[in-house]
N, C-alpha and C positions, 0 to 999 in steps of 0.2 A: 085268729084270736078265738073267733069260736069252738074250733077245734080243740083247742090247748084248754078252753072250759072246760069241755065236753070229756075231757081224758084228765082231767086234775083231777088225783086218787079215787078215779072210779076204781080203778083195780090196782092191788100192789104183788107181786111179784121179785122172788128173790130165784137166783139161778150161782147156783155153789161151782165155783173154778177148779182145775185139776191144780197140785200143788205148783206146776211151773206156770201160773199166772206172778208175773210180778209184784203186785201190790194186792194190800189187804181186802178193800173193797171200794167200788166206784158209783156211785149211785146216778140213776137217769130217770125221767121222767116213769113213773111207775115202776119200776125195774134197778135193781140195785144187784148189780155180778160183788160173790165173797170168795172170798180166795177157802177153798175145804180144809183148809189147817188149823182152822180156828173153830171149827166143828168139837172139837175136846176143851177149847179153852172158852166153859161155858158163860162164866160172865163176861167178856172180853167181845164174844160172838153177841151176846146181850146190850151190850153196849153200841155194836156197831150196826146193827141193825137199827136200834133206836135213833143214834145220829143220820143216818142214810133219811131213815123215815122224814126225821124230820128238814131235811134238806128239798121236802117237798115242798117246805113252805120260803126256806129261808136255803136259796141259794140257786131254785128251778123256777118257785112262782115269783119270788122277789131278788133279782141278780142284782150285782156287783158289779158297776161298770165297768170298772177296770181292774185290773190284775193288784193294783196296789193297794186296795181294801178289801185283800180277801176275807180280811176278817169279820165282815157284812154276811159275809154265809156262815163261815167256822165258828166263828165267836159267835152267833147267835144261835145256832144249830148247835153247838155244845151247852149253849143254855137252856134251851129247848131240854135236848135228852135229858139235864140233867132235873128241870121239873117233872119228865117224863118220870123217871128211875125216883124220885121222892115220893112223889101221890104211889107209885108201884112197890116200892122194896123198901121206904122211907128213907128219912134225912141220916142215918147211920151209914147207911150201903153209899148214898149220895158224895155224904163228906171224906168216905174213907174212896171212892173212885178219884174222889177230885185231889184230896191230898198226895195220891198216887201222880196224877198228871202236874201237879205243880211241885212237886220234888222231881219229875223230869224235866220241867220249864228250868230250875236255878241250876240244872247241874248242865241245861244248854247253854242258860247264859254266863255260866265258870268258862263252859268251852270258848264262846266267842267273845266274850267282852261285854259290859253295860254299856259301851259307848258302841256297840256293831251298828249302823242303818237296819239291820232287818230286823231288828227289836221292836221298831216302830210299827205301830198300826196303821199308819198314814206311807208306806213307802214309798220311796221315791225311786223309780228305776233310772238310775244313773251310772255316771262311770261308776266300777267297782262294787257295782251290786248284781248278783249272778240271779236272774229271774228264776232258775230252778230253787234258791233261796230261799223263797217267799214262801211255802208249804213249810211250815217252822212250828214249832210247841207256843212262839209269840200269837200269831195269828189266832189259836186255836183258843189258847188258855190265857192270854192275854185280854185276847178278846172278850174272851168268858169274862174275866173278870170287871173287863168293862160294863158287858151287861148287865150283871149280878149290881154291880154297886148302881148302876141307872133303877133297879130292881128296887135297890134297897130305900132310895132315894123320897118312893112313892108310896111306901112302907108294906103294904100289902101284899105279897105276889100275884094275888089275883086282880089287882087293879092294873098291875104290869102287864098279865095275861089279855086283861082287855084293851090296852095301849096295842099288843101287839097283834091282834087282831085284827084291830082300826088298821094299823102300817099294811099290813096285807093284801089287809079290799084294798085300800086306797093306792096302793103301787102294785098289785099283783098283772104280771105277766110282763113288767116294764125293766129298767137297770137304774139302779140309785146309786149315789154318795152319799158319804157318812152323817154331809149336812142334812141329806132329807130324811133321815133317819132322825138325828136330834131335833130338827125342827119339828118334826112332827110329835116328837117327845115332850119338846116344853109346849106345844099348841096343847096336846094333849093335858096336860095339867098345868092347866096356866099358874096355881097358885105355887107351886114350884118354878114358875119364870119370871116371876115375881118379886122373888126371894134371892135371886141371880144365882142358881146352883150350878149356871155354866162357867160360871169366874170365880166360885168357891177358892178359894189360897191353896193352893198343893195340890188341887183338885181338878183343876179347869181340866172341862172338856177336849179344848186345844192341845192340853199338854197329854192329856192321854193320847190322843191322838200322833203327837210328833215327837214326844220326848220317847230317847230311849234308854234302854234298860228295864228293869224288873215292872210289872203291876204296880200303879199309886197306892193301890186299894186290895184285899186279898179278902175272900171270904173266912167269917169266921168255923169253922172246920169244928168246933168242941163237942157237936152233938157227933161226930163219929168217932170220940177218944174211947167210946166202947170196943170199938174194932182197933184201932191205930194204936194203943196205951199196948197189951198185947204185944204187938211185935216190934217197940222200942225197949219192953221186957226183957223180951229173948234176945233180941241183938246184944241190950249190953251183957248178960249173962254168954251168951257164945264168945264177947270178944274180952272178956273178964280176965284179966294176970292175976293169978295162975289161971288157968282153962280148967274149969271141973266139967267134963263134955258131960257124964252121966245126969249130973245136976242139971245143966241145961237143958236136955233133952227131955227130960222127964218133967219140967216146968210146965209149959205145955203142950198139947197134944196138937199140932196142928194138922194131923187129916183132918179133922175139924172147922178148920180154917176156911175163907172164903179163898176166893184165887185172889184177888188184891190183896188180901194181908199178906197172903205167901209171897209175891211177888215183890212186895214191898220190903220185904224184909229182904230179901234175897239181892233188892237192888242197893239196901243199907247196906250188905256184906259186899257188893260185887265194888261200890263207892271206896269201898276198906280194902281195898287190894290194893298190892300184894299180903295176902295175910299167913301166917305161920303154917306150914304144912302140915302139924298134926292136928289143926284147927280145919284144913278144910279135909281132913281125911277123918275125922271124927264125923263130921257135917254129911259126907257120905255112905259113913258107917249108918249113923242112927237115920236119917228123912231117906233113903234110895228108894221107898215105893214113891214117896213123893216125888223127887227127883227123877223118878225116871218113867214117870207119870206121861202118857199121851196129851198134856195139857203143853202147846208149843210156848206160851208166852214162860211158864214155869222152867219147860227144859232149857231154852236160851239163854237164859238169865245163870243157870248152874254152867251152863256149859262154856258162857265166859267166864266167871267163875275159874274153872277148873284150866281156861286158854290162860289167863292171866296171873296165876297162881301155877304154871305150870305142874299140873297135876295129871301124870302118866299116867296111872292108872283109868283115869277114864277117859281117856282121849280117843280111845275106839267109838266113845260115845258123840264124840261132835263128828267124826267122818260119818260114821251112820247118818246123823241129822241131816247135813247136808247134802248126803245123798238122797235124802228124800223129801226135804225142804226147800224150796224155789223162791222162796218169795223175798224182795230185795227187805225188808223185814227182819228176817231170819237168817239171811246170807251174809249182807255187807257187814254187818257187828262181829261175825264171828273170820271172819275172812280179815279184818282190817287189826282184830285183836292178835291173830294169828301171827301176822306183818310185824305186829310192832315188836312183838317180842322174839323167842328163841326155834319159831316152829312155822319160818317159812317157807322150807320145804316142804314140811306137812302138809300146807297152805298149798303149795303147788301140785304136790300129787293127787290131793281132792279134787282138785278143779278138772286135770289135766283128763281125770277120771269120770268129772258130771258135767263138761262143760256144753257137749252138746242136749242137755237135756234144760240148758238157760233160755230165759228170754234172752233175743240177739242183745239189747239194752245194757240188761243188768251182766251180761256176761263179759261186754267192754268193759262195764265198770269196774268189774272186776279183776280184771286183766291190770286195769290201770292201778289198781291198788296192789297188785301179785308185782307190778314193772318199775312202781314207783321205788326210785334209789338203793333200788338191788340190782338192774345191770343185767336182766336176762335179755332174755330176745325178744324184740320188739313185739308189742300186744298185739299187732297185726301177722306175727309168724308164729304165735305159740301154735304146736303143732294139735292137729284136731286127733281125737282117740274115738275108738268105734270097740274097745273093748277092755274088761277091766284088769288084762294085763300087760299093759303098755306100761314100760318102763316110765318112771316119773324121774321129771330134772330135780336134781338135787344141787343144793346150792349149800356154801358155806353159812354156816349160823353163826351171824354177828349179836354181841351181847345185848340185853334187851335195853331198849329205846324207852323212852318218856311216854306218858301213856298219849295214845292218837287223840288231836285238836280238833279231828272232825265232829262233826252234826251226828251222834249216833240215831241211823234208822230206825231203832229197836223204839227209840222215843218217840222220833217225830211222825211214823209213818201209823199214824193213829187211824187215821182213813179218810175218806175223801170227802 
């Protein structure tokens, strides 16, 4: 115990990963490894460093006893950051980051249902819940929003700031549940336990905790319509009958742009897929410095885009990516869009071509997305290549598929 004093944020240290690191970033006591792809994608990199940081207090000094309330780290380490990135960049950058992650949160829970178990903040690991599951947009942004409205509850945020100080000393270096969290909440301001805001109607605490489906409660977001107004603009002018591209394009200037508005906007179009082909050959006409911009979370997003829109012309652009993109992040979204639709053999001769440069992990997984109900050779005999001209198997192209039910990475793999 002494020890773990003696070394809480005496020193902090970051150590950048070559791109076949798997995952985005891991953070340890002092020490937090970033995968170097995110080195261009500057507020992205911004943000993950700030969440790591603060997982110093909320996930290393005060842990989660069990795996089923991850959201005791995430959810409060996403709150953290984001008082962080407010008193820093203000409530503008704050609200348009967070509107970005909770338009990823509803298009996860489109994918799996309001009634999925791992919606819940409280999970329960039972039959038919897959513990690699529980690393979800729920956890993160769900959780968040638990905080946020405990936040709001006590009106202040600086009164919440000294609430969550208190939880710190008072649990630091030990593993809590959710209950010693709230109980130390309503201790902490009796005159709100008073008022019984744990059994509020619609509200209760219990029900955030085990109902599932969507957030009770959602921050209000208005103070970043300065940033967010902007690229609901542009969107409906790109996706306008008829398509005036010039007009749109000249609307506005988005190199200008922060990287979450672009991003945003880009995931309103990628949502809008399949969309008309001289709609997204206009889109490449006019943004390709942007688009083709060193910024990874930017290219990914174009680059499905152009997987799902089957758009030939740039398609030499996602083999380059992923030949020098590693990270299950960057890989499985574009690999799983690949599958569903008209281009997987594409899909195979990429892989067949970077497969030994995968983590072992991600490169099963991928295997199993390349084997799943197309019928090649087992993900244990795809044959290994040591050079980049080895014949790729080519497989018949069956007509495109419903778009994929899965968990997109691209979402959830926000960081550890």
């Amino acid at each position: 115990m002494g020890t773990a004093s003696a070394l809480h944020l005496h020193e902090y240290d970051i150590v950048f990963l070559p791109p076949s690191f798997p995952i985005v970033a891991m953070e340890n006591p002092c020490l937090t490894f970033i995968i170097s792809s995110i080195l261009e994608s500057d507020e992205f990199l911004i943000i993950d460093v700030i969440h790591e940081v603060a997982h110093s207090w909320f996930g290393n000094a005060v842990t989660n006893a069990t795996w089923e309330e991850m959201w005791l780290s995430e959810g409060l380490a996403t709150y953290a950051q984001r008082r962080i990135t407010t008193e820093i960049y203000g409530a503008a950058f704050t609200c348009l980051e967070t509107a970005f992650r909770l338009d990823a949160l509803h298009r996860q829970m489109k994918l799996l249902g309001e009634d999925n178990p791992v919606s819940k903040l409280q999970v329960k690991l039972e039959p038919g819940v897959n513990p690699s599951n529980l690393m979800n947009l729920f956890t993160y942004e769900k959780g968040y929003c638990f905080v946020y409205y405990l936040s709001q509850l006590c009106g202040d945020p600086k009164h919440f700031d000294s609430f969550l100080r208190t939880y710190i000393e008072k649990y630091k270096f030990t593993s809590v549940v959710a209950q010693d969290l709230l109980d130390s909440f309503l201790n902490f301001f009796p005159e709100l336990k008073e008022q019984c805001v744990d059994s509020k109607a619609g509200l209760e605490f219990e029900r955030w905790l085990n109902a599932t489906g969507p957030p009770l409660a959602e921050p209000d977001l208005s103070q970043g319509s300065s940033l967010t107004r902007p690229v609901e603009t542009l969107f409906k002018l790109w996706t306008a009958e008829p398509l005036d591209a010039p007009a749109a394009a000249s609307s506005v200037d988005i190199a200008k742009w922060r990287t979450f508005q672009t991003v945003l906007f880009l995931d309103r179009l990628l949502d809008g897929s399949p969309l008309p082909h001289e709609l997204v050959t206009k889109l490449s006409e006019c943004y390709s410095s942007q688009l083709d911009s060193m910024n990874a979370e930017i290219r990914i997003r174009w680059l499905q885009i152009v997987v799902r829109n089957d758009y030939y012309p740039d398609l030499y652009k996602v083999r380059h990516f992923l030949e020098n993109q590693m990270s299950r992040m960057y890989t499985i979204p574009l690999y799983e869009d690949l599958c569903a639709g008209t281009l997987k053999s594409f899909a195979l001769e990429v892989f067949y071509q970077t497969q030994n440069q995968l983590h072992p992990n991600l490169r099963k997984t991928i295997q199993q997305i390349l084997t799943q109900g197309l019928n090649p050779l087992p993900a244990t005999e795809l044959p290994a290549v040591t050079t980049d001209d080895t014949p790729a198997m080519v497989l018949e192209d069956k007509p495109p598929e419903t778009a994929n039910g899965a968990i997109s990475l691209r979402d959830v793999d926000v960081s550890a």
